[in-house]
C-alpha positions in Angstrom: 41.3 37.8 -30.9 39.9 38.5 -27.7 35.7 38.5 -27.2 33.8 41.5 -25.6 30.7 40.4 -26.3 28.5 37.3 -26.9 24.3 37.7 -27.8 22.0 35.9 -29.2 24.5 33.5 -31.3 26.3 36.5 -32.5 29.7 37.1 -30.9 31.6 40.1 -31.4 35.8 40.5 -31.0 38.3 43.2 -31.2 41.9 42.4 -32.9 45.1 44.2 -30.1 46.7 46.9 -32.9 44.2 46.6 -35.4 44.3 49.1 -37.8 41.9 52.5 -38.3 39.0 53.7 -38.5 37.8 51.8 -34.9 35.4 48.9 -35.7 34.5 45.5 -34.4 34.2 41.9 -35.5 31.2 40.4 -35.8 30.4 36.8 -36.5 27.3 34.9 -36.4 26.3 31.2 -38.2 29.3 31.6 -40.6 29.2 35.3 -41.5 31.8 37.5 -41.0 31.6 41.3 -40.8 33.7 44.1 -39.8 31.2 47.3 -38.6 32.4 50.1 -37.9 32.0 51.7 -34.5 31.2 55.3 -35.5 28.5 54.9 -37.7 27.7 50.9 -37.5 28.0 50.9 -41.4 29.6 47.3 -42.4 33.2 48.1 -43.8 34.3 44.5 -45.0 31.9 41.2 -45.2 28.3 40.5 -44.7 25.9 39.5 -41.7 22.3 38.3 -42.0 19.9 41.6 -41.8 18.2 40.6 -38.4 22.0 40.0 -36.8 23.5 43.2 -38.7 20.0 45.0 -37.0 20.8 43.8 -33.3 24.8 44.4 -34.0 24.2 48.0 -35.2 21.4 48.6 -32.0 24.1 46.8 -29.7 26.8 49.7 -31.1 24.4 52.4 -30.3 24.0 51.5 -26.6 27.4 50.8 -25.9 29.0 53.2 -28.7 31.1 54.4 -25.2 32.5 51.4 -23.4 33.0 50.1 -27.2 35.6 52.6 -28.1 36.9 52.9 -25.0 37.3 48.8 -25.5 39.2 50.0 -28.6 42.0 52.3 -27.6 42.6 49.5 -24.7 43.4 47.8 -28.3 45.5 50.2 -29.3 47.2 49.9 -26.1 47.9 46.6 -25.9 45.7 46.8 -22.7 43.2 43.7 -21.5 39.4 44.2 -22.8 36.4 44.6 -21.0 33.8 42.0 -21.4 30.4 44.5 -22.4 26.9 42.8 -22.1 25.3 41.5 -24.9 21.5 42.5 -25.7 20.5 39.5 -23.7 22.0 40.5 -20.9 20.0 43.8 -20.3 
């Protein structure tokens, strides 16, 4: 599962032909969560509050390049590396 984005400890992935609605993978210090990218709402798992906070405020910025990120994943297209919070 390839890796769009990597911030403070928390790394984020997208599966190629996942399955619907469009969401992400977010891990950090052995949580799992799968948010989706609409509404940033967890649909499966957990994530510390502080790391769900920055996942959900990373989603809002880069809502765009995120989806677009997901219908490459739909096409069976290579994914964009997106900067992480730290980056900006």
């Amino acid at each position: 599962m390839p890796i769009v984005s990597v911030f403070f400890g928390i790394t984020i992935r997208m599966y190629f032909g996942d399955h619907p609605p469009p969401h992400i993978h977010a891990a950090y210090q052995g949580q799992a969560a799968l948010i989706s990218i609409e509404t940033g709402k967890v649909l499966r798992g957990s994530l510390r509050s502080r790391a769900l906070r920055l996942v959900q405020e990373w989603i809002m910025i880069h809502r765009s390049p995120i989806l677009a990120n997901w219908e490459r994943c739909e096409a069976l297209e290579p994914l964009e590396r997106i900067p992480g919070l730290d980056d900006e």
